[in-house]
C-alpha positions in Angstrom: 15.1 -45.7 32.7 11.4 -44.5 33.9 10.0 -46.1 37.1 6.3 -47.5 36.5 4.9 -44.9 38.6 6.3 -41.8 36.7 5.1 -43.9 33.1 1.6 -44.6 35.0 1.7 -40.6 36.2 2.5 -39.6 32.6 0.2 -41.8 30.9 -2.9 -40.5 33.6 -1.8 -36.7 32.4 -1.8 -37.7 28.9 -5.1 -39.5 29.0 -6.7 -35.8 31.2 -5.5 -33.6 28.9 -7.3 -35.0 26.0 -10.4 -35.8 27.7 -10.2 -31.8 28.9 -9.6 -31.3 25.0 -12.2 -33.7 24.1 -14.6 -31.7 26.5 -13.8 -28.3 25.7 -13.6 -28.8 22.0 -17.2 -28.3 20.7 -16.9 -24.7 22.5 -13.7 -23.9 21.1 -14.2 -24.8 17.4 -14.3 -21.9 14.4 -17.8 -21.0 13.2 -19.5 -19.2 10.8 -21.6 -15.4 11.8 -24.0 -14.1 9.4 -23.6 -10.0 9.9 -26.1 -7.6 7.6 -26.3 -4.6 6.9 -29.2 -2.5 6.2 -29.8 0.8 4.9 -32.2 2.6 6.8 -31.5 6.1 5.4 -32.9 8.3 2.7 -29.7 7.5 -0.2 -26.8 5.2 -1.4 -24.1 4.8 1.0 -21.0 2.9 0.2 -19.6 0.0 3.2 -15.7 0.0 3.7 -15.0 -4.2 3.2 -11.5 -3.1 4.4 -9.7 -2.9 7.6 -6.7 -0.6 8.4 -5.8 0.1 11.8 -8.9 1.7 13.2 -10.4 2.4 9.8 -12.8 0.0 8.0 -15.2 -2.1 8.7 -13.8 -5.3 11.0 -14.0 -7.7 14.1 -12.2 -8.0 17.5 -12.2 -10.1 20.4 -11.2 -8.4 24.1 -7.4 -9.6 23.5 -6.8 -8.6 19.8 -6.6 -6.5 17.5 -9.1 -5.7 14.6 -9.4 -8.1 11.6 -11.0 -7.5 8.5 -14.1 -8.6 8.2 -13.3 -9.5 4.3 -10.4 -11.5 6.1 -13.4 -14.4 7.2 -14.6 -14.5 3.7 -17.2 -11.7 4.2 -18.4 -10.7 0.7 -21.9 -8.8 0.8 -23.0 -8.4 -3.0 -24.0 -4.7 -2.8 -22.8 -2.4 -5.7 -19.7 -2.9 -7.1 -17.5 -0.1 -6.5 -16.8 1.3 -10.3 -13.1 2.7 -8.7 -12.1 -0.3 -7.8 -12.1 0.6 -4.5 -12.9 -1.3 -1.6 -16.6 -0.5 -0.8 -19.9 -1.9 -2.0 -23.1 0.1 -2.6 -26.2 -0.1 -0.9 -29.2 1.8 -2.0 -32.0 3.3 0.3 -33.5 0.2 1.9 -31.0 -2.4 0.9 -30.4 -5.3 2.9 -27.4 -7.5 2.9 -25.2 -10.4 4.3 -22.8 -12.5 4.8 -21.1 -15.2 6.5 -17.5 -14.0 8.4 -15.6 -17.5 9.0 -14.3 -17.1 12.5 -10.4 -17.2 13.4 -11.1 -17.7 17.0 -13.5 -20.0 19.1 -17.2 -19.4 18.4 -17.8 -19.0 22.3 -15.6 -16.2 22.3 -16.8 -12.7 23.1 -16.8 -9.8 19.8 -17.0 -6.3 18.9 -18.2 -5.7 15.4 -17.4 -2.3 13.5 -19.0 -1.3 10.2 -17.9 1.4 7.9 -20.1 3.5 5.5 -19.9 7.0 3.9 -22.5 8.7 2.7 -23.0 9.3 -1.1 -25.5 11.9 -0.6 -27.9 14.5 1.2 -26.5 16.7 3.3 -23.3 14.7 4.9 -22.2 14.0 1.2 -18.8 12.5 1.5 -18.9 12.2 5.3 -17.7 9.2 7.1 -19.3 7.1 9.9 -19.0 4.3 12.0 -21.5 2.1 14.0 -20.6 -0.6 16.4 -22.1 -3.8 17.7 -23.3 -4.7 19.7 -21.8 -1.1 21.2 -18.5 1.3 21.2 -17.3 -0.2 24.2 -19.8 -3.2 24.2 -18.8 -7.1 24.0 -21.0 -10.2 22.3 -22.1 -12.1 25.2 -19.7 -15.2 26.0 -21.9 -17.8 24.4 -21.3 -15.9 20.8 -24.0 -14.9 17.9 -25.4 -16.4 15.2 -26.3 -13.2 13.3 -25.2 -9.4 14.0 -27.4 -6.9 11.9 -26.1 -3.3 11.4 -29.1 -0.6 10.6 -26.8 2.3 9.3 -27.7 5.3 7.0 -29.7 7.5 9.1 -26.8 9.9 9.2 -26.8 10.7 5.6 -30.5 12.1 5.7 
């Protein structure tokens, strides 16, 4: 049978760790990040709304792996990809969004990677990648609302 003072000790634990909980919860709750993209080049390129490994275009925080960005509901309405494949259009000048529904805490700190291949001019069929906020770059610990990729350039 428990003496009072361990049921008063356990019932003073309890009652911290969900004030702590309590506290802490408005920074650790999912959200919603509006990332764009936008082509600034001179023709169509075609985004990769798929993530393989270290192909495609997806999200990581410092102590995962990459998700899909599709994975968080992220549906830009560019072209339609007649294949069937798993990449939308976007035409010279084209700019598009969409929410990605968090796994993680909002507050948490994110690398973003967009995927794009070129449809035409002279890297016809080339692949790139752009990152944000950098290659080696993190969010800042407070999150973003919005994360805009300008990507095309490398197609003129």
């Amino acid at each position: 049978m428990p003496s009072r003072f361990s049921t008063a000790f356990i019932y003073v634990f309890v009652v911290a760790i969900v004030l702590v909980g309590v506290r802490d919860s408005a920074s650790a709750q999912q959200c919603t990040i509006n990332v764009f993209v936008q082509n600034v080049g001179n023709h169509r390129i075609w985004v990769r709304n798929e993530a393989r490994g270290i192909e495609g275009s997806a999200v990581r925080t410092p102590l995962g792996g990459w998700r899909a960005l599709r994975l968080g509901g992220w549906q830009p309405a560019g072209i339609p990809d007649s294949t069937g494949g798993p990449y939308f259009g976007l035409n010279k000048g084209q700019h598009i969004g969409d929410g990605y529904d968090t796994a993680l805490a909002c507050n948490m700190r994110r690398r973003f990677r967009v995927e794009f291949v070129c449809d035409a001019g002279p890297s016809k069929g080339s692949r790139f990648v752009r990152y944000y906020p950098s290659v080696d770059g993190w969010t800042p610990q407070l999150g973003v609302d919005n994360v805009t990729f300008q990507i095309g350039k490398k197609c003129n």
